[in-house]
N, C-alpha and C positions, 0 to 999 in steps of 0.2 A: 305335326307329329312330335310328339315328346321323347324326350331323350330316353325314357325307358323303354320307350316303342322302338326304339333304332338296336339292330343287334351288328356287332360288331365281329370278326373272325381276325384273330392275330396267327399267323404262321410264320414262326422262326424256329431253327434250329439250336437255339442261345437263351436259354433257363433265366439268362439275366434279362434279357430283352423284354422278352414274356413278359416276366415280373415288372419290370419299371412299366411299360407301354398300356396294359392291361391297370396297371393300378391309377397310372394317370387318369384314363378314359372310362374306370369305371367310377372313380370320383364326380367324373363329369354327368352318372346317371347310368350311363350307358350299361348298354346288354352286351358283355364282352366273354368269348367264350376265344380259347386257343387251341392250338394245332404245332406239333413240334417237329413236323418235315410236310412236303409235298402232297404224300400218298393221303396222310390222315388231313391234311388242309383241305383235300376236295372232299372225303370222305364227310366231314364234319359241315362246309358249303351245300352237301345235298341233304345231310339231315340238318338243319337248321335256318338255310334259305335267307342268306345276311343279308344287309343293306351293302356294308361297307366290307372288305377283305384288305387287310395289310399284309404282305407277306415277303418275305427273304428274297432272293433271286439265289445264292448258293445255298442248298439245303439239300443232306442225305437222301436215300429212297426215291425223291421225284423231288428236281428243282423247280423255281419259282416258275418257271418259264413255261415247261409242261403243264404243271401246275394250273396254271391260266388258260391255258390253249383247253384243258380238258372242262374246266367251269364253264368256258364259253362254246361250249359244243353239249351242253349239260340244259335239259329242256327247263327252264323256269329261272335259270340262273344267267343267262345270255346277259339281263341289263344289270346283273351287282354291279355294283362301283369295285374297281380293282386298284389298286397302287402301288407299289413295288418299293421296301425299307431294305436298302442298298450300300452298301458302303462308297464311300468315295473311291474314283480311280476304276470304278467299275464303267465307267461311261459306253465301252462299248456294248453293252449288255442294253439299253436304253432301246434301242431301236429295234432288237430282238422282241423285248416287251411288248411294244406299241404294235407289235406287228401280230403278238398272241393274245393282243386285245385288251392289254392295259390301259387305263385311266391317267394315272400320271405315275410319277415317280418320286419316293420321299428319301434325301440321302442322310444316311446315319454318318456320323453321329449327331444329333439335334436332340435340343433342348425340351422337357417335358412339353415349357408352356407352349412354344413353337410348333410343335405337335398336335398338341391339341387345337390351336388356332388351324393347321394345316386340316385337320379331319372334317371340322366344322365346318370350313370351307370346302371341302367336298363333299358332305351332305348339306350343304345348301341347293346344290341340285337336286337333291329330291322335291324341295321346295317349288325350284322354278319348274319342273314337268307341271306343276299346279294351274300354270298360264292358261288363260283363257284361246284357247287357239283351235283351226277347225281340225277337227280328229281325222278325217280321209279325206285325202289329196291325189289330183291326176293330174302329172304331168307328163304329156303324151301317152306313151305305153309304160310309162310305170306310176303306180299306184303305192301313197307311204302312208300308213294308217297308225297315224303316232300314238293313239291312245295303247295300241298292241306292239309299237312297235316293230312291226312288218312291213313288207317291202316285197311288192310282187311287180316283176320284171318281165313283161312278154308274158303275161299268165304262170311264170315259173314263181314258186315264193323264194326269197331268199332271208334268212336270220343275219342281218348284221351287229356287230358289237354296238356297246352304247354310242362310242364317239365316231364312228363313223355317221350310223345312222343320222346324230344330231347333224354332222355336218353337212352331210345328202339332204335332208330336211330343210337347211341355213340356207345352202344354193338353190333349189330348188324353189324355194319360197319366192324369187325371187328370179326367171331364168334368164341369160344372157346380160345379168347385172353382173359386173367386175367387183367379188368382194376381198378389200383389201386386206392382207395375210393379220395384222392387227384386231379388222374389225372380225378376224373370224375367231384369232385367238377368245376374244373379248367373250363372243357371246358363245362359242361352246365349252371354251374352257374354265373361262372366266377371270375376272383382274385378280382376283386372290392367288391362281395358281400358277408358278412361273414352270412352263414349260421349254422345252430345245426348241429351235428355229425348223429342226428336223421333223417334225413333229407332223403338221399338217402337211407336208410332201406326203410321210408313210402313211398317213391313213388316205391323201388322194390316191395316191399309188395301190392301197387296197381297193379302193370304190372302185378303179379303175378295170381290176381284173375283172370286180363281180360284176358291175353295172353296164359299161363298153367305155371303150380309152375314147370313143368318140364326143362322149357327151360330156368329157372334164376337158377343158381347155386351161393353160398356163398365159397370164399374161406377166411374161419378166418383169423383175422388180415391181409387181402391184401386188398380185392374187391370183384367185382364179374365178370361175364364172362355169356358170351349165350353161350348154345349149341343147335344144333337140334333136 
């Protein structure tokens, strides 16, 4: 996919933001279209269906937070990449994110070129969905049909976010293998993007509610593992 094929959705509440972040990224090709609070961030997400979503966490009319919660409950929009431009000191906010189905986290203030390294490396996972790998999977009573993206549990479907789903997918591939909190960062986050330690807890902690606390086990200080 070419950079002019990728569209990009900036949402800040900060005219200047806009302006610098939007000019960086469309230098780089990119399809970059803006949003100047929350409300019109999703509003803009369903008419134009991004790749990627940059967006504020404090923003007038509807914060980032909602913001996300509402795209990911939003039919065709569930696997956008999300990532949240945050000021420093906001750290408690991080976990709220991941929990309304964020990607990762970019903190402002950073430097154009850093930036744009940071975005690149998050649509390089558009790339790797490209992998050669089998499209519908059963393990026991649930069913993960990665080319869709779905996830049917006891005959129920369930829509998970991107990063969960991957990581149900990770374990799963693999069941009652112990995969180490590293090699999980590795392969659904990726070495490019440094994420919290917190990080994969809250998304087992989500799989947990939807899928059964039974089938995620913790081994301290390793990872974790599915069993059936």
């Amino acid at each position: 996919m070419k950079n002019k094929d990728i569209r990009i959705l900036l949402v800040d509440d900060e005219p200047d933001i806009l302006e610098i972040v939007s000019y960086n990224l469309s230098s780089e090709g990119y399809d970059v279209f803006t949003a100047k609070n929350g409300l019109e961030g999703v509003a803009k997400a369903k008419k134009k269906n991004p790749h990627l979503i940059i967006m504020d966490v404090m923003m007038p009319e509807m914060d980032g937070i909602e913001a996300c919660e509402v795209i990911r409950g939003t039919p065709g929009l569930e696997n956008t990449i999300i990532t949240f431009l945050t000021a420093r000191g906001e750290d408690y906010s991080q976990v709220a994110g991941f929990d309304a189905g964020a990607d990762d986290y970019i903190t402002k203030p950073i430097k154009p070129k850093v930036l744009v390294s940071k975005v690149k490396a998050l649509l390089r996972r558009l790339k790797e969905e490209k992998q050669e790998v089998e499209d519908i999977v059963k393990v026991g009573n649930i069913i993960i049909n990665r080319e869709e993206y779905k996830i049917v549990n006891d005959g129920e479907e369930i829509v998970l976010p991107r990063k969960e789903f991957e990581l149900l997918s990770l374990l799963t591939s693999k069941p009652s293998k112990v995969f180490k909190r590293e090699v999980i960062l590795d392969k659904v986050w990726g070495n490019e993007v440094v994420v919290g330690g917190r990080t994969i807890d809250v998304h087992i902690r989500k799989l947990r509610e939807k899928i059964g606390d039974h089938h995620f086990k913790t081994v301290k200080g390793v990872g974790y593992k599915f069993v059936l």
